[in-house]
VEXDREN-2710 file (C-alpha; in Angstrom, 1 decimal):
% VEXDREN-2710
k/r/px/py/pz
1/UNK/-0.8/-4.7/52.2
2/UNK/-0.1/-7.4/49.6
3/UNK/-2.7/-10.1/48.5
4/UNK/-2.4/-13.6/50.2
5/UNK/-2.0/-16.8/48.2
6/UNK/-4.4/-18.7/50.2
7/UNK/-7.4/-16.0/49.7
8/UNK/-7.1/-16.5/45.9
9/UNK/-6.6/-20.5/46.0
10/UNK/-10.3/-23.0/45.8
11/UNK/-11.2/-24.0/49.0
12/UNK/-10.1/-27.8/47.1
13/UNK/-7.0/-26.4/46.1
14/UNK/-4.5/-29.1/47.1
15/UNK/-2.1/-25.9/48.1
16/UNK/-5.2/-24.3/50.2
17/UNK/-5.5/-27.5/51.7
18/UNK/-1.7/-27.9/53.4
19/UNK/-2.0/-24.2/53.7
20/UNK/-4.5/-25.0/56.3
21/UNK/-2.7/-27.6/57.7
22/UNK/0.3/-25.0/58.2
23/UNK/-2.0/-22.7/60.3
24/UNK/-2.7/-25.5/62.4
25/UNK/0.9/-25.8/63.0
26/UNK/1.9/-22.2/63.3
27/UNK/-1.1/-21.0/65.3
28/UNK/0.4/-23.8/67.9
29/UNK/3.8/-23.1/68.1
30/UNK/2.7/-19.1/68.9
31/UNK/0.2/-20.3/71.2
32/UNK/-2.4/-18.7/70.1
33/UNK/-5.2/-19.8/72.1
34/UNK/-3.3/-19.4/75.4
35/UNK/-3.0/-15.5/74.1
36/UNK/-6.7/-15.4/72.7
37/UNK/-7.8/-16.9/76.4
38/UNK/-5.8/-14.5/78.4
39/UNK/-7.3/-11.6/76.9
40/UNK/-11.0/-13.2/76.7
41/UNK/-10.9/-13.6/80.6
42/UNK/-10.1/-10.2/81.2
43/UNK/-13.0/-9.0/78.3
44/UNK/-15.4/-11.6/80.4
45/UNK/-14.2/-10.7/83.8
46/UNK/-17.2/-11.0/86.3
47/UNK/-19.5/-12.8/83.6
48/UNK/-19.4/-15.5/81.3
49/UNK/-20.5/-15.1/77.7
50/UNK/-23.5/-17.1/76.1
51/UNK/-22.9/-15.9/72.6
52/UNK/-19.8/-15.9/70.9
53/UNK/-18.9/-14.8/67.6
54/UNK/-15.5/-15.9/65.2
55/UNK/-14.9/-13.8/62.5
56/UNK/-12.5/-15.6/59.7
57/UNK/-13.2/-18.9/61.4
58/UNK/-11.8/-20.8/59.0
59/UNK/-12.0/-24.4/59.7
60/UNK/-13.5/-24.1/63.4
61/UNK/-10.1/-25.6/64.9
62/UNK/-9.5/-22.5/66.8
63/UNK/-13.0/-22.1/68.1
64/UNK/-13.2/-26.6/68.6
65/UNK/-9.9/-25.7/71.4
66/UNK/-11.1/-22.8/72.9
67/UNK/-14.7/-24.7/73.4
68/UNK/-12.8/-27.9/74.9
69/UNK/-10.4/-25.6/77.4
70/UNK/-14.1/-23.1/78.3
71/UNK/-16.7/-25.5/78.4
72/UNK/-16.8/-26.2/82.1
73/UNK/-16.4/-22.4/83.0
74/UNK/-18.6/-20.9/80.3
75/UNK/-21.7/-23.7/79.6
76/UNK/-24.4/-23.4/76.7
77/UNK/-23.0/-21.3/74.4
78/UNK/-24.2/-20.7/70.9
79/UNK/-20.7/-20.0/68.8
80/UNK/-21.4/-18.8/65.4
81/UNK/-18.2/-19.4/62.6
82/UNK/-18.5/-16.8/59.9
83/UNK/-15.9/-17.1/56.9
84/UNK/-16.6/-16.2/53.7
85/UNK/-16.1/-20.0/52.7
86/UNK/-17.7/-22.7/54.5
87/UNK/-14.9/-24.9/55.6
88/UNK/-15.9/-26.1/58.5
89/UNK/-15.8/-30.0/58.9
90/UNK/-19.3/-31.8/60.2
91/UNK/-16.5/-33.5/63.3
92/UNK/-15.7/-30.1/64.2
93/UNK/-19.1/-29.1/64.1
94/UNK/-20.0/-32.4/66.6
95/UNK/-17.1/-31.8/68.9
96/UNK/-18.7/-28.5/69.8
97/UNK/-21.7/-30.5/70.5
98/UNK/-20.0/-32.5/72.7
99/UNK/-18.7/-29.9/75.0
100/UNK/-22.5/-28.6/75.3
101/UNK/-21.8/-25.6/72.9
102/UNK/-24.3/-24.8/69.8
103/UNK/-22.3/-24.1/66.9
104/UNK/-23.8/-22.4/63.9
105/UNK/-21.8/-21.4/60.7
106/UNK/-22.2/-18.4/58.5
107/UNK/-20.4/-18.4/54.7
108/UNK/-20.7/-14.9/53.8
109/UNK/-18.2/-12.1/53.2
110/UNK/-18.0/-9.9/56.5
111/UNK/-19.0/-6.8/55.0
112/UNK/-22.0/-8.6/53.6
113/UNK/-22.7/-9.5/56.8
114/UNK/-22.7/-6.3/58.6
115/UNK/-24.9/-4.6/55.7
116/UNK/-27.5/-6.8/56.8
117/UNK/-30.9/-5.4/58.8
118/UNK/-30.1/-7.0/62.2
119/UNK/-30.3/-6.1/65.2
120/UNK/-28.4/-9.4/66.8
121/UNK/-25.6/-8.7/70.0
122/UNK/-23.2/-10.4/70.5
123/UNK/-21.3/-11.0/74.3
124/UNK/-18.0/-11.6/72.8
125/UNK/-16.4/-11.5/68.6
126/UNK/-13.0/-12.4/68.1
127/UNK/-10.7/-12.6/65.2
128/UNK/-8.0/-14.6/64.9
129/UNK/-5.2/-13.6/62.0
130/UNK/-7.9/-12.1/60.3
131/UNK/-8.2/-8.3/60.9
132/UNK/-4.5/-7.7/58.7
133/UNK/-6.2/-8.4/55.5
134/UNK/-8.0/-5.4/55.4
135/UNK/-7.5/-1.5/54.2
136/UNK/-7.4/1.3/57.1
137/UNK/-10.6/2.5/55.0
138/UNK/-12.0/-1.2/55.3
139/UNK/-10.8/-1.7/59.2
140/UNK/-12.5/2.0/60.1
141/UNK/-15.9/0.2/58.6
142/UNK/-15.4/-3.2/60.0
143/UNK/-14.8/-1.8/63.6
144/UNK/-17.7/0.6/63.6
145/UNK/-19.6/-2.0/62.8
146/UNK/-18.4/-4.6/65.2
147/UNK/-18.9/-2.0/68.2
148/UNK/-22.5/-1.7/68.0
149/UNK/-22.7/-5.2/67.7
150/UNK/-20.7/-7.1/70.5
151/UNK/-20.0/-6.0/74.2
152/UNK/-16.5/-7.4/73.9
153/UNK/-14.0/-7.4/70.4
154/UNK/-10.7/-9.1/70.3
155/UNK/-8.6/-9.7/67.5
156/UNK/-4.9/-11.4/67.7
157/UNK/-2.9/-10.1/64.7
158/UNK/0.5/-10.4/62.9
159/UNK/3.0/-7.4/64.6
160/UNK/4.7/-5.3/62.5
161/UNK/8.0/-5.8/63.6
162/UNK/11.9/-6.7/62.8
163/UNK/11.7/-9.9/64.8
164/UNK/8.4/-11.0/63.3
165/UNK/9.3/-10.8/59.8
166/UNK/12.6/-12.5/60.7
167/UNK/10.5/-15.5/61.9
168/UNK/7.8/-15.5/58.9
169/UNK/11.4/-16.0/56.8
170/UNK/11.8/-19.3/59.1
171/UNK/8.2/-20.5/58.6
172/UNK/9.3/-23.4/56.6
173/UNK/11.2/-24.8/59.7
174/UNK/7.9/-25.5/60.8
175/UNK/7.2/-27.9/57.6
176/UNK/5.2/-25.0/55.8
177/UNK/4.4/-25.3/52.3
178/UNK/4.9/-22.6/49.7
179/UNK/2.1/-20.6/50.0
180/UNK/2.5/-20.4/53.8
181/UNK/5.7/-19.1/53.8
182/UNK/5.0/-16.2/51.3
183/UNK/1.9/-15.5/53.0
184/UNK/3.8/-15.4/56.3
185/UNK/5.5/-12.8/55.0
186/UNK/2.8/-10.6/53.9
187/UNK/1.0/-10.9/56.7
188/UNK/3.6/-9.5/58.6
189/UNK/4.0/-6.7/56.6
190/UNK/0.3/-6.1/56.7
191/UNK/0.0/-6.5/60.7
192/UNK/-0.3/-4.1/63.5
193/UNK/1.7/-2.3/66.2
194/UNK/1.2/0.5/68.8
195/UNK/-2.0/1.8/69.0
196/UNK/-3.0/1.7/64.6
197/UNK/-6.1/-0.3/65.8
198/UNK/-7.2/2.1/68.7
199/UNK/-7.0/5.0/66.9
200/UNK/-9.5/3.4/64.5
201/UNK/-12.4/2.2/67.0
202/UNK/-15.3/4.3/67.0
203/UNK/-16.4/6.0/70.4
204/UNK/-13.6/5.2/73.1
205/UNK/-15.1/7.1/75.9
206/UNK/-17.2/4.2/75.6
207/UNK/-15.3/1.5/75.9
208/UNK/-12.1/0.1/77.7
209/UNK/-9.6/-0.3/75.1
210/UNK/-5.9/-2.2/75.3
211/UNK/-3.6/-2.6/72.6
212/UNK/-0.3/-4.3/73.3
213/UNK/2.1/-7.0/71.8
214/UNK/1.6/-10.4/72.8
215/UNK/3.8/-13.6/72.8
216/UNK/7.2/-12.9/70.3
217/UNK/5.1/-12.6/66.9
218/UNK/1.4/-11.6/68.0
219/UNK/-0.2/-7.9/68.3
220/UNK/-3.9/-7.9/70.1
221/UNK/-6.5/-5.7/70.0
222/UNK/-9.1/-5.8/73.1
223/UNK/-12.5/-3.3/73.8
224/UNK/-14.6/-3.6/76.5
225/UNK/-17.8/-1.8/76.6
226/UNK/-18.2/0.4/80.0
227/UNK/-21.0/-0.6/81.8
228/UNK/-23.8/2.1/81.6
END
């Protein structure tokens, strides 16, 4: 793991600020949401969630698409953006509105978050680029904590791979700034492959777990609770 550029950089940082932008980009050209949908429709197979959870939400761009592509299938549901920074903009905020979802955001550090007394479940939490930044220490807490909180957990992660790390070197073909393209780099470093995030979650004879690469850059992470 190395430390990120963007996690040390005000949330007004002109630098943060393209940085964001960048994601916008890149998180497009790996298609991202079409891999985060896949592997939500299997997690939701047979039911449709009514609360839905983002961890590392960012700016709520990621959540704003997946709510305009869901909305018909999956009505009413109350999304909840936690980041440690509130970033999200009030039009994001009103385009979930318009697709008949109830957004709700939460600045506070993740950690923080899971020390609190609540006994809140969740249908589905998903991370997006998120789960990397963390120590296997740190990952062993987060998940333990995430699996007696949600029915369904998927992350979509840098992979740890030759081919990866050659394309975080070609970020900037993409029109990404300077901090995108050395963060590109650490993140791939710091990403995921075979089954490092399996062996970490807590009580697999309860759950369904897959781990697998996805699209040409992505590794994702999905558990399913068993039904009882």
């Amino acid at each position: 793991m190395e430390p990120e550029l963007l996690d040390g950089l005000a949330a007004e940082d002109p630098r943060a600020q393209r940085s964001r932008d960048d994601l916008r980009r890149i998180h497009r050209a790996m298609a991202t949401l079409s891999i985060v949908q896949r592997a939500l429709d299997r997690g939701t197979a047979g039911s449709r969630p009514r609360t839905l959870l983002e961890l590392g939400a960012g700016d709520g761009s990621v959540m704003l698409r997946l709510a305009r592509r869901r909305a018909t299938r999956w009505p009413d549901v109350h999304a909840t953006l936690l980041d440690r920074l509130n970033l999200v903009a009030p039009q994001t905020l009103d385009g979930l509105r318009q697709v008949g979802w109830t957004p709700r955001v939460v600045a506070m550090d993740v950690f923080d978050w899971l020390a609190r007394p609540d006994d809140t479940r969740w249908d589905v939490v998903f991370a997006n680029l998120f789960m990397h930044h963390f120590s296997s220490g740190e990952l062993g807490r987060l998940l333990g904590g995430l699996a007696a909180r949600t029915r369904v957990f998927l992350c979509c992660e840098p992979r740890r791979s030759a081919l990866a790390l050659a394309g975080s070197h070609l970020i900037g073909l993409l029109g990404a700034g300077p901090v995108t393209r050395q963060d590109a780099v650490s993140s791939v470093h710091a990403g995921f492959r075979a089954q490092e995030l399996s062996d970490l979650w807590p009580d697999p004879q309860d759950w369904v777990v897959d781990e697998h690469p996805a699209g040409l850059f992505s590794h994702c992470f999905l558990a399913i609770r068993k039904e009882r």
